[in-house]
C-alpha positions, -999 to 999 in steps of 0.1 A, spaced: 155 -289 283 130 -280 260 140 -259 230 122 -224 237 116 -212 271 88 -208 290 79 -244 266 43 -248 256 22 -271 275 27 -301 257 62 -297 252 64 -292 288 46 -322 299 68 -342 274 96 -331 289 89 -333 329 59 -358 327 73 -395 331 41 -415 324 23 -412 292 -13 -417 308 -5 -383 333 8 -362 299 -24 -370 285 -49 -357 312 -28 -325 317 -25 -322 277 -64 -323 275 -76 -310 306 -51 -288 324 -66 -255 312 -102 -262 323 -88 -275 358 -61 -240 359 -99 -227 355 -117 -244 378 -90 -243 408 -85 -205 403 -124 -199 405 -127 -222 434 -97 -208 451 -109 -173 446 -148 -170 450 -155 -200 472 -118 -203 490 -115 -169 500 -149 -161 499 -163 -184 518 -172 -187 557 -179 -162 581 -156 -140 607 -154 -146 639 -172 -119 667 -149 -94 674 -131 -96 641 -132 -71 613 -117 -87 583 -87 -68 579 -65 -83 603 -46 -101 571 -36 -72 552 -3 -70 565 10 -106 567 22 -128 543 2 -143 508 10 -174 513 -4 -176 551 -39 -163 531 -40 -179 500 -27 -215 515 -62 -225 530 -79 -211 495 -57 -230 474 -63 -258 494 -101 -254 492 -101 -255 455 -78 -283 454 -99 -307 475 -130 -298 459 -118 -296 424 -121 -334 426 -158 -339 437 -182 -353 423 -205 -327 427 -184 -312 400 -190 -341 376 -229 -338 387 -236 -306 377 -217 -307 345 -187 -288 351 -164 -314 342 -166 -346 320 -146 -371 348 -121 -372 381 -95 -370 351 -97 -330 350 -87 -333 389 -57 -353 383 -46 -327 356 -50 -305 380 -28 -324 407 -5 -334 384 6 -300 377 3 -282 408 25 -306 424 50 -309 396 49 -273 398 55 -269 437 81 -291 443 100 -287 406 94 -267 375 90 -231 392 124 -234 408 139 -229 373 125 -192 388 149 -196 415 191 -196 416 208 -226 434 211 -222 472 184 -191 471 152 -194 496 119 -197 477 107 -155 483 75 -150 462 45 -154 484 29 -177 457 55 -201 453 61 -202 489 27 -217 494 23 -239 465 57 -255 479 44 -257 511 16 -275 501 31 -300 484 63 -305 500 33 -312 534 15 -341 511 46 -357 499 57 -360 532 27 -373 547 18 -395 519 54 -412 519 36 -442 537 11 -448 508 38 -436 481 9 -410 472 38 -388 453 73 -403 442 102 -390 427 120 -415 398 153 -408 387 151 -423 354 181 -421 319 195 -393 342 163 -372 351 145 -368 385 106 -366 377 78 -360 400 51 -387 403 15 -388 419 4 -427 422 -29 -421 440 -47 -391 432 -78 -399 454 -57 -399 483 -38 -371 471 -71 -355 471 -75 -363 507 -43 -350 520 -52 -314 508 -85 -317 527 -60 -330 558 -41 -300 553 -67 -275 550 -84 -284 580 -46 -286 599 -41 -249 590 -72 -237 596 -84 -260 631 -111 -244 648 -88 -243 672 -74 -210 664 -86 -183 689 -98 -164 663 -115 -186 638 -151 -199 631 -164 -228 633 -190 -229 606 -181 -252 580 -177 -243 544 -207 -249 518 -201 -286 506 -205 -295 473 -211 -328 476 -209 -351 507 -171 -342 509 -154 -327 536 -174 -342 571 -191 -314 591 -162 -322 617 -135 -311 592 -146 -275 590 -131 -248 569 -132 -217 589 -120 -180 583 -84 -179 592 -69 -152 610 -45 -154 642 -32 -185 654 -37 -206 624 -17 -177 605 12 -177 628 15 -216 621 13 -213 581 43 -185 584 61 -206 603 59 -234 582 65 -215 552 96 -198 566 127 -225 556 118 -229 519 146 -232 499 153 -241 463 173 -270 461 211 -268 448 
């Protein structure tokens, strides 16, 4: 472990970083992309779309974080990698994306269980959701070996070995929890930045149905012994 606790950001990518080439993107760009996703998640994710008829806004108030903030976190995750971004200046390269993905999904599926005693479900709405997330892409990228865990000289790391289709499963995701399906969400797609999502993979409003799924999924997280 590293030798003062919480460690510094290089000192914690030494430690839980296997490859060299992923501890040097997340050295050198994973403040700007903690940045970037967080303004994504929060003015575009959240604030983007438009409610249903019949719908006030307010219907989310009383549910879970994680069953709100799972489609914005996924918004900003998917388009923290396009190019738009590199277009208009807001980031030199895709390499400030993979710091970003890097992290979030070592983060999800390992550091921020040191948060969490042996045996004990994962409680905080936050950490629920980032688990959920990327507990959903590992498994669905287990084909394509998107994200791998090495045991290696006695330690388990996390790896992602394609980011672009990394990028692709959290666009998968977020239209999954938020299918104009629901009963009670739009159908207008988000603004794109770029040519990214296809009109067909919209990002509506979420209330309802697509709700009840995220809660459900989110339900059996637990912090592994």
């Amino acid at each position: 472990m590293p030798t003062t606790w919480p460690p510094t950001a290089t000192a914690s990518t030494r430690e839980f970083v296997l490859r060299a080439g992923d501890r040097e993107v997340m050295d050198k760009y994973g403040k700007l992309a903690d940045d970037l996703h967080t303004d994504l998640h929060e003015c575009l994710g959240h604030g983007s779309g438009q409610l249903a008829p019949g719908v006030k806004g307010n219907e989310l108030k009383s549910l879970q974080l994680d069953a709100r903030g799972n489609p914005a976190d996924l918004f900003g995750l998917y388009y923290l990698g396009d190019p738009k971004m590199v277009e208009l200046g807001l980031v030199p390269s895709f390499d400030v994306a993979k710091a970003g993905y890097a992290k979030y999904i070592l983060n999800g599926m390992m550091t921020q269980l040191a948060r969490i005693e042996p045996g004990k479900n994962v409680e905080e709405s936050h950490m629920r959701n980032r688990k959920l997330i990327c507990e959903w892409c590992y498994e669905r990228g287990k084909a394509d070996n998107v994200i791998e865990m090495i045991r290696e000289n006695g330690k388990t790391y996390v790896v992602v070995n394609d980011y672009e289709k990394l990028r692709r499963l959290f666009g998968d995701m977020c239209s999954a929890r938020c299918s104009a399906s629901s009963p009670k969400a739009t159908t207008r797609p988000a603004r794109r930045l770029s040519s990214g999502m296809p009109a067909s993979r919209s990002i509506p409003s979420c209330t309802g149905r697509c709700v009840t799924v995220t809660m459900h999924s989110a339900s059996n997280l637990t912090a592994a012994s």
